[in-house]
Structure formats: C-alpha cells, structure tokens
DRENKE-790812 format. One record per atom (N, C-alpha, C): residue in one letter; chain; atom name; x, y, z. Coordinates in steps of 0.2 Angstrom, whole numbers, padded with zeros to 4 digits. Atoms other than C-alpha are relative to their C-alpha. Example, Ala and Ser with C-alpha at 12.3 -4.5 7.8 and 13.67 -1.06 7.14 Angstrom:
residues 2
BALUM / res / chain / atom / xx / yy / zz
BALUM / A / A / N / 0004 / -0006 / 0000 .
BALUM / A / A / CA / 0062 / -0022 / 0039 .
BALUM / A / A / C / 0004 / 0006 / 0000 .
BALUM / S / A / N / -0004 / -0006 / -0001 .
BALUM / S / A / CA / 0068 / -0005 / 0036 .
BALUM / S / A / C / -0004 / 0005 / 0003 .
end
This chain:
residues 87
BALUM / res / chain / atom / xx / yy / zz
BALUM / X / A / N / 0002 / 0000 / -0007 .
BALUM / X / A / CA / 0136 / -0009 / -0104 .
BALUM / X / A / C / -0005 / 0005 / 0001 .
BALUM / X / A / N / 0006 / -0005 / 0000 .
BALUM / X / A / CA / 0126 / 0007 / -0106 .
BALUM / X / A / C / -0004 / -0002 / -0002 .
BALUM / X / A / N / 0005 / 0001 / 0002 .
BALUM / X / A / CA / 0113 / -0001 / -0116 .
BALUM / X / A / C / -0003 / -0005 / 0006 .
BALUM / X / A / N / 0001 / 0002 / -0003 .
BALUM / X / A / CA / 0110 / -0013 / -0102 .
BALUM / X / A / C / -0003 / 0005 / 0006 .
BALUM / X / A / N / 0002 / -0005 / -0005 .
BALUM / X / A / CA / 0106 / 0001 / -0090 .
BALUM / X / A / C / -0006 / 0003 / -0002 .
BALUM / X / A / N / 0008 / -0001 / 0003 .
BALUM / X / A / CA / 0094 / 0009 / -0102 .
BALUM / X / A / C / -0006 / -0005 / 0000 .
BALUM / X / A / N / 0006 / 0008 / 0001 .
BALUM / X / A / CA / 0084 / -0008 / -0104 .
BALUM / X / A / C / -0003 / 0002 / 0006 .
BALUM / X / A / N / 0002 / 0002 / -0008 .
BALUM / X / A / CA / 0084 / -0010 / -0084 .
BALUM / X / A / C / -0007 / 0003 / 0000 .
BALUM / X / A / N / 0005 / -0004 / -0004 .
BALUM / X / A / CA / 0071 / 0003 / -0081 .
BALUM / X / A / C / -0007 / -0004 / -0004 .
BALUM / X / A / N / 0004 / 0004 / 0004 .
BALUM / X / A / CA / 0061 / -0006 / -0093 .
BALUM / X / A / C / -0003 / -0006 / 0000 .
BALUM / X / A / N / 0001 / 0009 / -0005 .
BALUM / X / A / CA / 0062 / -0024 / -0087 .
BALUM / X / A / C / -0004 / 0000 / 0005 .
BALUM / X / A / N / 0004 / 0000 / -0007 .
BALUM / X / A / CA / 0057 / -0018 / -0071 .
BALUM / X / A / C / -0006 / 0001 / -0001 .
BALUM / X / A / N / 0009 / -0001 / 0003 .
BALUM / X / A / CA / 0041 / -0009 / -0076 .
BALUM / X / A / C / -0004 / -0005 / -0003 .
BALUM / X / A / N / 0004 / 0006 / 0003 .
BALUM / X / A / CA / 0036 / -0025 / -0085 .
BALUM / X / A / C / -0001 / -0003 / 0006 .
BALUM / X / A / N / -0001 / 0004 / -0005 .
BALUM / X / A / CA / 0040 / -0036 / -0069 .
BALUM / X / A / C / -0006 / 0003 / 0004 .
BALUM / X / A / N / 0006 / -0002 / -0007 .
BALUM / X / A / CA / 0029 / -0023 / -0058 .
BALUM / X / A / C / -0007 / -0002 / -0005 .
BALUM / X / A / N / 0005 / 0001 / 0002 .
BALUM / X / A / CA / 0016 / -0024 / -0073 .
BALUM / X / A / C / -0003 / -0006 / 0002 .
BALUM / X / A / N / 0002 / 0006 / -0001 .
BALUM / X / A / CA / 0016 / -0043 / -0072 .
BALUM / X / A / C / -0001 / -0001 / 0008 .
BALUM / X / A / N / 0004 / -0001 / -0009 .
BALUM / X / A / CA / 0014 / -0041 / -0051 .
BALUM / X / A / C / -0007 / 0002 / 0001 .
BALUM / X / A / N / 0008 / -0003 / 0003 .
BALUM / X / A / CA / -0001 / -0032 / -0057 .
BALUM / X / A / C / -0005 / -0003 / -0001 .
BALUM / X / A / N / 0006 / 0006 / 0004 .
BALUM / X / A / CA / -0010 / -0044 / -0065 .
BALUM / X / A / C / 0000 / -0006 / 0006 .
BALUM / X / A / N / 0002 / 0007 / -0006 .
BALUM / X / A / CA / -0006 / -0058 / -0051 .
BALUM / X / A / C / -0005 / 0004 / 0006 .
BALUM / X / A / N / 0002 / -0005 / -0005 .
BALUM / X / A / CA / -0013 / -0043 / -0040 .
BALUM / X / A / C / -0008 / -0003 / -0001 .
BALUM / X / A / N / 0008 / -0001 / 0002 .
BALUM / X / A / CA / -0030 / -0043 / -0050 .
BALUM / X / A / C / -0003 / -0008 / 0000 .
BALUM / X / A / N / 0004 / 0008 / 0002 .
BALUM / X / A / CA / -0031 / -0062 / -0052 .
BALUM / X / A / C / 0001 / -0004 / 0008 .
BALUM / X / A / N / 0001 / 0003 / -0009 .
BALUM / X / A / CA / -0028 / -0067 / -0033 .
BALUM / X / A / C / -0007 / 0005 / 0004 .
BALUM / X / A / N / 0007 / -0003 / -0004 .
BALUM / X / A / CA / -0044 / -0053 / -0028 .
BALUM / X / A / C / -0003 / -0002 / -0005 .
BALUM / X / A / N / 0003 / 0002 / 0002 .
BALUM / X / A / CA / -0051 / -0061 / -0040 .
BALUM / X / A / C / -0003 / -0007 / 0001 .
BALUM / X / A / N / 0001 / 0005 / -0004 .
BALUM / X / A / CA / -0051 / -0077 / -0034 .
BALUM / X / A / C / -0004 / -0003 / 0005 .
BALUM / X / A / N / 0005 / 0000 / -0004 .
BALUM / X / A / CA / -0060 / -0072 / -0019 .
BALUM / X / A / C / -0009 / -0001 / -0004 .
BALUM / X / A / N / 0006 / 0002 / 0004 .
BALUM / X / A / CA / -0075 / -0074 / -0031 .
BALUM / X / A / C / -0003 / -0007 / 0001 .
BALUM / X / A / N / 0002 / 0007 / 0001 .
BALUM / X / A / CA / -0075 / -0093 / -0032 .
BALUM / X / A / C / 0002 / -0005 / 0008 .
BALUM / X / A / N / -0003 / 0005 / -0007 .
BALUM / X / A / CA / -0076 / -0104 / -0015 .
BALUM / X / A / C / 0006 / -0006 / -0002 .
BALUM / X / A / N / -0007 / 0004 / -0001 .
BALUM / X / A / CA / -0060 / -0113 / -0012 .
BALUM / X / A / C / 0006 / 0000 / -0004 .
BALUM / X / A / N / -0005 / -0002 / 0004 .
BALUM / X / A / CA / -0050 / -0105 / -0023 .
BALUM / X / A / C / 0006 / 0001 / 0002 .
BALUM / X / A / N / -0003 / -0001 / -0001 .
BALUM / X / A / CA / -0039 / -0100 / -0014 .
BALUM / X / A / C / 0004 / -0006 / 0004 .
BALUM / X / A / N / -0002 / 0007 / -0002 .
BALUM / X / A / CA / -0035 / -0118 / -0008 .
BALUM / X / A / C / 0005 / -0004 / -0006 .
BALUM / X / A / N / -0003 / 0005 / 0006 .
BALUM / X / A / CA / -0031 / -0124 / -0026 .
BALUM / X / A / C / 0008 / 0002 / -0001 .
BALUM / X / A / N / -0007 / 0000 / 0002 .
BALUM / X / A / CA / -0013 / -0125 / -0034 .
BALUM / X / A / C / 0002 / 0006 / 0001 .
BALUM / X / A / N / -0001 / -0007 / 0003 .
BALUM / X / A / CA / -0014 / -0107 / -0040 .
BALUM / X / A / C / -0003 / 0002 / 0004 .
BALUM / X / A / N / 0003 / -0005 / -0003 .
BALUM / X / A / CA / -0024 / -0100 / -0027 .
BALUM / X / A / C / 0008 / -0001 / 0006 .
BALUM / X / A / N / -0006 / 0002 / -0007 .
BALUM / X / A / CA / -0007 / -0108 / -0014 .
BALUM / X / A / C / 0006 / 0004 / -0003 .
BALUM / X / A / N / -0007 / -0004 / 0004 .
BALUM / X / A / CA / 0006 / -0099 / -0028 .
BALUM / X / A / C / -0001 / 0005 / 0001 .
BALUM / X / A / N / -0001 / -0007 / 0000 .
BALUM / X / A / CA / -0001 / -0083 / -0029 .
BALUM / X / A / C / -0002 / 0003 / 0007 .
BALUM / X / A / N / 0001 / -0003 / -0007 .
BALUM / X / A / CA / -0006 / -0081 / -0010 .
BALUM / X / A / C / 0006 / 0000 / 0003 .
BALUM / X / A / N / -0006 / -0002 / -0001 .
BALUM / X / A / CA / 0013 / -0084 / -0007 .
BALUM / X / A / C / 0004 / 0003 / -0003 .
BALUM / X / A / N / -0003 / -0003 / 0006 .
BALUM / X / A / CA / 0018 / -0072 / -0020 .
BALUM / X / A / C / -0003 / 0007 / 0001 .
BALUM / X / A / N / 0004 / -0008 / -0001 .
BALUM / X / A / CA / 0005 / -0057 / -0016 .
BALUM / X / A / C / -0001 / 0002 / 0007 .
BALUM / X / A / N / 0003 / -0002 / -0005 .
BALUM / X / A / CA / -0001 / -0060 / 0002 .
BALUM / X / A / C / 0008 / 0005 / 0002 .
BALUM / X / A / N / -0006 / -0006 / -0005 .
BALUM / X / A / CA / 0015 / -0052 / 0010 .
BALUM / X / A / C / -0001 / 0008 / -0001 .
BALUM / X / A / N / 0001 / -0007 / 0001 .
BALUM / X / A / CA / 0013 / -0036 / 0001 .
BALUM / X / A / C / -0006 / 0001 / 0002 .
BALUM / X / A / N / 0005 / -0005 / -0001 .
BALUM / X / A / CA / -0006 / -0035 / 0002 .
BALUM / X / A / C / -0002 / 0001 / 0007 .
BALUM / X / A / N / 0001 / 0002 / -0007 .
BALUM / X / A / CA / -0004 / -0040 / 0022 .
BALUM / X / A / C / 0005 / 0009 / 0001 .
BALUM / X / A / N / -0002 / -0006 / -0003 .
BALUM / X / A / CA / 0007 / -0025 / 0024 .
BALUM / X / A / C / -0002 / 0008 / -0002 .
BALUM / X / A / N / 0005 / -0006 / 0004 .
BALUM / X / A / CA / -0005 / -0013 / 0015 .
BALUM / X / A / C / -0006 / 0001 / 0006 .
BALUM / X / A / N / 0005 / 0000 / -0004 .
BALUM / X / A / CA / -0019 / -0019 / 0025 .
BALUM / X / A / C / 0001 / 0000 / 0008 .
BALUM / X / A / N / -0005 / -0007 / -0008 .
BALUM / X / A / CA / -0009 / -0014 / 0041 .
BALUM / X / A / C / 0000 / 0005 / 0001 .
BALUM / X / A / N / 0001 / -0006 / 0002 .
BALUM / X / A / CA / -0009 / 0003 / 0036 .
BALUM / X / A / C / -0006 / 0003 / -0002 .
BALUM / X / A / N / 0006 / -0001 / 0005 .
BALUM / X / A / CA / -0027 / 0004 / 0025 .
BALUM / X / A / C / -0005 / -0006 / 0005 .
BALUM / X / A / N / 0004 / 0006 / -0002 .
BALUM / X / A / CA / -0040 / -0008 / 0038 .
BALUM / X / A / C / -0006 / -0001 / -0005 .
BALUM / X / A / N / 0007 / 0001 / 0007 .
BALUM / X / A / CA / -0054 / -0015 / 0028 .
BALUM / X / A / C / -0006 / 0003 / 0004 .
BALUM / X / A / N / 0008 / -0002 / -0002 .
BALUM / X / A / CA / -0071 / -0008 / 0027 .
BALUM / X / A / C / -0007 / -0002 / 0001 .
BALUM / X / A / N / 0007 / 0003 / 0000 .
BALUM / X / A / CA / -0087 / -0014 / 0032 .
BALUM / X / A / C / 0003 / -0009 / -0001 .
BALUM / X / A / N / -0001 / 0007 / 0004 .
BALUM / X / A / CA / -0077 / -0032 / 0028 .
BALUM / X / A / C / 0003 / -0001 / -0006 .
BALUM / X / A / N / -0004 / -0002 / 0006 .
BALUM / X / A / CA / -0069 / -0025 / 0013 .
BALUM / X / A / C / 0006 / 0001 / -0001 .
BALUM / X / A / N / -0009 / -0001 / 0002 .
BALUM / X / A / CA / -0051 / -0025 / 0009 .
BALUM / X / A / C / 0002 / 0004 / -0006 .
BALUM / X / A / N / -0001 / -0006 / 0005 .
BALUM / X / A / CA / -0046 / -0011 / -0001 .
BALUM / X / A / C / 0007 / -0001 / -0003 .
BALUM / X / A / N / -0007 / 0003 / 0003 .
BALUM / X / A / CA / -0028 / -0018 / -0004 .
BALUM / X / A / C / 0003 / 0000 / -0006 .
BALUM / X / A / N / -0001 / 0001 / 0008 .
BALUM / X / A / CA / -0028 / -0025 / -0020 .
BALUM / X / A / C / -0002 / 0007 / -0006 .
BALUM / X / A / N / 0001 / -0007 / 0006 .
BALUM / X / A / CA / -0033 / -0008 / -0027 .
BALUM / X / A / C / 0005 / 0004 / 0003 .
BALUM / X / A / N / -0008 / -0002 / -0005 .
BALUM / X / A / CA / -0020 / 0001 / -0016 .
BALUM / X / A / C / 0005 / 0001 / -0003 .
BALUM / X / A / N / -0008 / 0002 / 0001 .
BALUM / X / A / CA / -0007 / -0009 / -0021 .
BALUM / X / A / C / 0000 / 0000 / -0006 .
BALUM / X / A / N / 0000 / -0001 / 0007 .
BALUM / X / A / CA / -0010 / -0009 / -0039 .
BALUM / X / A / C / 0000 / 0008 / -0002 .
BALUM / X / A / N / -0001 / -0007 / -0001 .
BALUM / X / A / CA / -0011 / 0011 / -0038 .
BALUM / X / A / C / 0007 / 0002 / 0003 .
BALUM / X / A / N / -0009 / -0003 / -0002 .
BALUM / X / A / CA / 0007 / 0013 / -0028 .
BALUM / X / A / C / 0003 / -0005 / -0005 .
BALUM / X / A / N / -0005 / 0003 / 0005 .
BALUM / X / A / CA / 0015 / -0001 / -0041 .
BALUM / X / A / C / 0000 / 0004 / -0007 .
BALUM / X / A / N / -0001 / -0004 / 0008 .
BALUM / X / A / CA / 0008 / 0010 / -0057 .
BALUM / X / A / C / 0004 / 0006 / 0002 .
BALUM / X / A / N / -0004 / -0007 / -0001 .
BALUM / X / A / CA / 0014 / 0026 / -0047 .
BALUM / X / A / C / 0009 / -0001 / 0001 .
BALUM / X / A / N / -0009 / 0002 / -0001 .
BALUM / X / A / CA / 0032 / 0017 / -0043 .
BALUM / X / A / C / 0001 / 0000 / -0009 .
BALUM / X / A / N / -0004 / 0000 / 0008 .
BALUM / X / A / CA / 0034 / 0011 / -0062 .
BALUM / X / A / C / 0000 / 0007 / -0004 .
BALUM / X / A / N / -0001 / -0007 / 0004 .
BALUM / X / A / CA / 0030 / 0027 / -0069 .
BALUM / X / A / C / 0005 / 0004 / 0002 .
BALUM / X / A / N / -0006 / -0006 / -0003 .
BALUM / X / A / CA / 0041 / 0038 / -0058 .
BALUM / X / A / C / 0007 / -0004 / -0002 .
BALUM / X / A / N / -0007 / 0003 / 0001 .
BALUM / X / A / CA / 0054 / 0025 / -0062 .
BALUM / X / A / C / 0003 / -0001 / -0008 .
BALUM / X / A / N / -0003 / -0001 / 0005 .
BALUM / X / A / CA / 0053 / 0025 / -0080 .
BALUM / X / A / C / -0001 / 0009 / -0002 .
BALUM / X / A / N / 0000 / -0009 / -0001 .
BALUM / X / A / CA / 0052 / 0046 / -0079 .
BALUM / X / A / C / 0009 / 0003 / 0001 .
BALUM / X / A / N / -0008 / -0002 / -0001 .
BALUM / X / A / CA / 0069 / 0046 / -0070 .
BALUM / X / A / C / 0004 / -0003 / -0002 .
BALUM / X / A / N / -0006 / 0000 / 0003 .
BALUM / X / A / CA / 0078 / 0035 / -0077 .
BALUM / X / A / C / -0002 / -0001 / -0009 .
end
C-alpha cells in the first residue's frame, strides 16, 4: 500500500506535465485560421479553455494578448514541483 502512495506524487506530475503540453499546443493553434474549429481544436478547447478562462479573469490580456497560457504553465510547473518536494 505504501508503494502506491510513493508512486502517487509521481503520476500526478506527469498528468500536470501532459496538461502542459495541451496548454502549449492549444496557443499554438491560434497560429493557423480555423484551427480551433477542427477535431482537435474542439477537444483541447474543452479541455484547456476553463482553466485559461479563469486565469484570464484574474491576468486581463494586453494590447490583445493573452498571457494565460504562460501563466498557467508557470503555476502548473510551480504546483508539480512543490508537490513532488513534499511528498
């Protein structure tokens, strides 16, 4: 049972890592017109938008810029690390 608790903290770090990458590949996205229309642009907008909507709540864009996705990528690396620290 204890080994599975060790693991834990482990898994989850990987999970935020891979959130990470959906982060980078959804502002990415904005790059190419109608991207965000296709298969994968309708999967990861229901997947990422909620977070970076509640970011950009807090953090208003600049000039037209959305700062979000660096934001949110900056507190998910500060989460995981603090998380694999304590436990």
């Amino acid at each position: 049972m204890d080994s599975i608790f060790i693991g834990l903290p482990y898994v989850i770090a990987r999970l935020i890592g891979a959130y990470e990458v959906l982060i980078i590949i959804y502002a990415l996205l904005s790059w190419f017109p109608g991207a965000y229309r296709s298969k994968l642009g309708q999967i990861l907008t229901r997947m990422v938008a909620p977070f970076l909507n509640m970011i950009d709540r807090v953090v208003p864009s600049i000039m037209g810029m959305s700062f979000a996705p660096l934001i949110a990528i900056i507190l998910l690396e500060i989460l995981s690390r603090i998380l694999l620290s304590i436990l």
